[in-house]
C-alpha positions in Angstrom: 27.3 19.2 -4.7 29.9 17.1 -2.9 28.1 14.1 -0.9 29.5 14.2 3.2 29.4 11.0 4.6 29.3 10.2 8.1 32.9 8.7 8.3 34.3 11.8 7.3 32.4 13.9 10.0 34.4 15.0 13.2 35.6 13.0 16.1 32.6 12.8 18.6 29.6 14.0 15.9 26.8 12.4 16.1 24.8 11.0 13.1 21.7 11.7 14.6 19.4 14.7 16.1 19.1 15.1 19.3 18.0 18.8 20.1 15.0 20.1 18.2 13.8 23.9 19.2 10.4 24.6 17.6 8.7 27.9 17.6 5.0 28.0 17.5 4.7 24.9 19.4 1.2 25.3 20.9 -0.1 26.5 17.7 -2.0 24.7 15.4 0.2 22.6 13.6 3.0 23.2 16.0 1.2 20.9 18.6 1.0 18.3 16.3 4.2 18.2 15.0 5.6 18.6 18.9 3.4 15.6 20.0 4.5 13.3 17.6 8.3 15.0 18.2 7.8 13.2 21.8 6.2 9.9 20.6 9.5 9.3 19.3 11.1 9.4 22.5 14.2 9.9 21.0 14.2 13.8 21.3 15.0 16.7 23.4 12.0 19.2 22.9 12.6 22.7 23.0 9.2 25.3 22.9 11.0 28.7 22.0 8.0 31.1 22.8 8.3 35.1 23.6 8.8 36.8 27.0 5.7 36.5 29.0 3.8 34.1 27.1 1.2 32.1 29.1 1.4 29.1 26.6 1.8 25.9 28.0 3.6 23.2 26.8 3.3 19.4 26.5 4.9 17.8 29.3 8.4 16.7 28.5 8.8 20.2 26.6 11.7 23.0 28.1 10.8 26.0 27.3 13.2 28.9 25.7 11.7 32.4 26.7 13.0 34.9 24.0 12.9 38.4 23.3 12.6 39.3 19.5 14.1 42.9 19.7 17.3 41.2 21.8 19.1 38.8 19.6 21.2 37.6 21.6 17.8 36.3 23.9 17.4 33.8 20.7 20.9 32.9 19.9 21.1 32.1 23.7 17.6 30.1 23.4 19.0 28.2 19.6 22.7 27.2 21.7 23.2 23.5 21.1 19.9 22.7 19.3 20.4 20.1 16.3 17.3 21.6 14.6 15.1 24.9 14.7 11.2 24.1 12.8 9.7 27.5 12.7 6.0 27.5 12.7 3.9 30.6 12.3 1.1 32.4 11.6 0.3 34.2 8.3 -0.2 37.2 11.0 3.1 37.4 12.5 5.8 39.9 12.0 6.8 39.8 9.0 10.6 40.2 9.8 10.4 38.1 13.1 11.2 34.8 10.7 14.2 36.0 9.3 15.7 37.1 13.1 15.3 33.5 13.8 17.0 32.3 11.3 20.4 34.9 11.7 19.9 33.6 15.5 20.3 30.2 14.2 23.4 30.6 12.1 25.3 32.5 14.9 24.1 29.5 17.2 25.1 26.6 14.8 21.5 25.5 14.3 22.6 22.7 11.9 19.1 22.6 10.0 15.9 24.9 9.6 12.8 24.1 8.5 11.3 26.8 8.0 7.4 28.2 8.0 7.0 26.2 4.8 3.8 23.9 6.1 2.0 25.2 2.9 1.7 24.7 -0.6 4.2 23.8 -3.5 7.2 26.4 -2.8 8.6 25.6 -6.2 5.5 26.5 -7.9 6.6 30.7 -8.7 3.4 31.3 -10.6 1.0 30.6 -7.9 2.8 31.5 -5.2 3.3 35.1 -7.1 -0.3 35.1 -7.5 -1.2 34.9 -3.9 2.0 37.2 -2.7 3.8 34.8 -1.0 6.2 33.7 -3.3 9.0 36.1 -2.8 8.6 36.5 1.4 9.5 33.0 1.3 12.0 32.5 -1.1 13.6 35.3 0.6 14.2 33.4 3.5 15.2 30.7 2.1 17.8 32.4 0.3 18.9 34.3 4.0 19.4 30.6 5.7 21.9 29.8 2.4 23.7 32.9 2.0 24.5 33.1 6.6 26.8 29.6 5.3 25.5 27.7 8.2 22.5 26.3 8.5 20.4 24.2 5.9 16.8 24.2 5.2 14.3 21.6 4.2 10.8 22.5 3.4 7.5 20.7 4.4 5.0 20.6 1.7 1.5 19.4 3.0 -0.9 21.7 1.0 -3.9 23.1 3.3 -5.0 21.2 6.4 -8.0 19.0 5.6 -9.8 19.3 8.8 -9.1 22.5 9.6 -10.1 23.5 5.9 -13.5 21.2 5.6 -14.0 22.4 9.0 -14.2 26.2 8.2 -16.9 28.6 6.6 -16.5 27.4 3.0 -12.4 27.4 2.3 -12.8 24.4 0.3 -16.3 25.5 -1.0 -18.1 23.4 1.7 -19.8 25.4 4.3 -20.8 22.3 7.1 -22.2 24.6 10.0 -24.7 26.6 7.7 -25.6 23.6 4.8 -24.3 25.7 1.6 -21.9 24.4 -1.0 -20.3 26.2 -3.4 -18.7 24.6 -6.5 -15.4 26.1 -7.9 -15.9 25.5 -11.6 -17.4 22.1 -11.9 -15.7 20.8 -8.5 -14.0 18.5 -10.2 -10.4 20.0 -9.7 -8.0 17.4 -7.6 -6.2 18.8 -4.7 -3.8 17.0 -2.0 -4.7 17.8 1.6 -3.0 16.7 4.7 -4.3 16.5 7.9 -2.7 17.6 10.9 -1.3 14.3 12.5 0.0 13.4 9.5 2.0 16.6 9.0 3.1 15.9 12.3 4.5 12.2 11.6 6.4 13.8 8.7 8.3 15.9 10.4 8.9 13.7 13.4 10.0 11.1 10.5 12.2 12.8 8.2 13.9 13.7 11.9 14.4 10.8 12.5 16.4 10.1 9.5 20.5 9.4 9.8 21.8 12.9 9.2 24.7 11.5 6.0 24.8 8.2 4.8 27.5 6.3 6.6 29.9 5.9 3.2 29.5 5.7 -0.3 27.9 2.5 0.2 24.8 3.5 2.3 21.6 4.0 -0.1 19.6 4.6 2.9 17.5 7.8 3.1 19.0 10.3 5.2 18.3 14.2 6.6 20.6 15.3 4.3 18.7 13.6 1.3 16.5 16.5 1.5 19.1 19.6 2.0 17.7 22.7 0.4 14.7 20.7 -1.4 11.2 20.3 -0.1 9.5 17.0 1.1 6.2 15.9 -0.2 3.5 14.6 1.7 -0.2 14.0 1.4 -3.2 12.4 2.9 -5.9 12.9 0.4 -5.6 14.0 -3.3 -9.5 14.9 -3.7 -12.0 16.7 -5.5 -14.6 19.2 -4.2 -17.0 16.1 -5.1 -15.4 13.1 -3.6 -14.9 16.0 0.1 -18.7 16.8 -0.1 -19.4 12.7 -0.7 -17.5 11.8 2.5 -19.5 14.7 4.0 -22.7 13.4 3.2 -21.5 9.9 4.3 -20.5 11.2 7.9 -23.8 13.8 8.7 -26.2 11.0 6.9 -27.3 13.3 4.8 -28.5 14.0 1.5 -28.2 16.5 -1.5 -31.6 17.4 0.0 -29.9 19.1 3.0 -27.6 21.5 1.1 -27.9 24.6 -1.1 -25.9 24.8 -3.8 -24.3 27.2 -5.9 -21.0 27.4 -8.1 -18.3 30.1 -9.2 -15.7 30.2 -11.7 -12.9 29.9 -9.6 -10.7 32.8 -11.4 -13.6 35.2 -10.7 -13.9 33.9 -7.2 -10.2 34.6 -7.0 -10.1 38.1 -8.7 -13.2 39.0 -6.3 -11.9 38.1 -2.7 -8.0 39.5 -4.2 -9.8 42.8 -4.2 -11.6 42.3 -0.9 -7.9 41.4 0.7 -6.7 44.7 -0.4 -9.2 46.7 0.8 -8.6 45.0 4.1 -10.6 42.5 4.2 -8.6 39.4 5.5 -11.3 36.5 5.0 -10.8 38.4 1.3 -6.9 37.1 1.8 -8.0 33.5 2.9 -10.8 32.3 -0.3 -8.0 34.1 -2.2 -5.5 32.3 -0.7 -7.3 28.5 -1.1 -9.4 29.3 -4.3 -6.3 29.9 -6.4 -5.4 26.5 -6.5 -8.6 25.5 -8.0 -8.1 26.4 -11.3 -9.2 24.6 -13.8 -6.1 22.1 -15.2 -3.5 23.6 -13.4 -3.1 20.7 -10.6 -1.7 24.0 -8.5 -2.5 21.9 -5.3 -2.1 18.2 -7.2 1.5 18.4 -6.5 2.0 14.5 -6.8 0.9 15.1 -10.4 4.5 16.9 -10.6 6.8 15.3 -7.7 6.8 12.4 -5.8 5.2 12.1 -2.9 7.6 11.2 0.1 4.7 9.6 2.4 6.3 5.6 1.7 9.7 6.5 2.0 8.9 8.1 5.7 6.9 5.6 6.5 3.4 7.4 6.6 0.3 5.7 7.5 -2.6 5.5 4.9 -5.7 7.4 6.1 -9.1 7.0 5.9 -10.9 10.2 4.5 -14.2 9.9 6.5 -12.6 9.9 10.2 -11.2 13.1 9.4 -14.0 14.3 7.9 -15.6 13.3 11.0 -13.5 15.7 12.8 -14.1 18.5 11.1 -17.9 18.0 11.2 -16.5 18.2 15.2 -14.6 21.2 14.9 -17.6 22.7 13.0 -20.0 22.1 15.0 -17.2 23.9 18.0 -17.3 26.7 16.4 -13.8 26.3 16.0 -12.9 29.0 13.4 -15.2 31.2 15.1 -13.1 31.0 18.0 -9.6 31.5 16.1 -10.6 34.4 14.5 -11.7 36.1 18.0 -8.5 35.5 19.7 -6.4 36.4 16.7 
């Protein structure tokens, strides 16, 4: 792969983004990763959002009303943007991604990143295992073969509070006092938080798009063409989560009930659930694959680098964000979700 340089770009380009559009930007990560766009002050924040949506964005946000069965609506909205981060959720159309993305190439979207705030996208056994492996390969592949925009993925793993904060995705069930081990719950995992997934992409943006000649080390955008960046907050066990749990409530073993799974059965079990319909079934498949036993599935900076230093990511301290989601527990926040989704 030849390496551009930004000597060698045209009269008048700039080295620089400008002109992010983001799509899910009052979602869940989306408003993170929007308010820590704007924190920058450096960019022009676009909300892409569908016809008649009462969303409101942050202030400082335009908004880019679109129409998924018009293309032209979102090749109109994606006009002049530097950048396109696609946020979603696991419930949307499947196909509505993959209209984006032809939008951006017949736009000139530059860059896509696309709805990769997950797991390890170069992991295919796992991925298989919990179907979506293929979707999003798929997509990837669509935004190399159009010739015109590149991708770069964000690896973050699950969110921590969100996760902690639910009915028992991690094994930890704070609103009701149950915990359930996956195998001995000593498995690692990294987990980001939300803020942090935010800075990442607000950082990596932030990057020079080429190095300015052959003689410029510096990381750049373009560092990270077609390949995934790494980040993490935490890399934990089910033990050291339910510790800072315990620390934060000031509690006691005494105050939990206890239990444990093999996580292969607890994964075969809610598989079958999600196919008879059952979506919680698609969820505890979803997080408990990446327990197994020796696999570091989730322990992805066993296998790759972590890119938190080199984008300049704070260290965070495991108990304030355990703190909030004791918060959002105690909210009822996934109770909430689920009703309006």
């Amino acid at each position: 792969m030849t390496t551009q340089y930004a000597k060698d770009q045209s009269k008048g380009s700039k080295n620089h983004i400008k002109n992010i559009a983001i799509v899910g930007g009052g979602g869940q990560i989306g408003t993170w990763i929007v308010d820590a766009l704007l924190q920058k002050g450096t960019f022009n924040v676009t909300a892409v959002s569908r016809e008649g949506s009462t969303n409101t964005p942050a202030k400082g946000v335009h908004i880019a009303s679109i129409n998924y069965d018009d293309h032209s609506s979102i090749v109109s909205a994606l006009k002049g943007q530097d950048a396109l981060i696609i946020t979603m959720s696991v419930r949307a159309p499947p196909d509505q991604q993959q209209k984006l993305i032809r939008a951006a190439a017949e736009a000139g979207v530059p860059w896509v990143l696309p709805n990769e705030f997950g797991g390890d996208g170069t992991n295919e056994k796992v991925g298989k295992d919990i179907m979506i492996y293929e979707p999003k390969k798929k997509d990837r592949e669509l935004i190399e073969s159009l010739g015109v925009s590149d991708w770069i993925g964000i690896t973050c793993s699950f969110w921590y509070e969100y996760s902690l904060s639910g009915p028992g995705p991690y094994g930890i069930d704070i609103a009701n006092g149950e915990v359930v081990w996956f195998d001995d719950g000593n498995q690692k995992l990294n987990t980001s938080t939300w803020p942090q997934t935010g800075r990442a992409v607000a950082s990596l943006l932030s990057l020079p798009v080429f190095p300015e000649d052959e003689n410029d080390k510096a990381l750049t955008i373009s560092s990270y063409k077609q390949k995934f960046v790494y980040i993490s907050s935490f890399g934990v066990t089910q033990h050291e989560m339910f510790d800072s749990v315990k620390r934060v409530t000031g509690t006691d073993d005494s105050a939990w009930a206890f239990s444990s799974v093999p996580s292969k059965q607890r994964f075969e079990e809610n598989k079958a659930k999600m196919i008879a319909g059952d979506r919680m079934g698609f969820l505890y498949m979803l997080y408990t694959r990446v327990f197994f036993p020796g696999e570091d599935a989730a322990y992805y900076e066993n296998t790759h680098e972590l890119d938190n230093e080199k984008l300049g990511l704070p260290k965070e301290d495991l108990d304030t964000f355990t703190k909030k989601a004791v918060e959002l527990s105690e909210r009822g926040y996934w109770a909430k979700l689920f009703a309006s989704g």
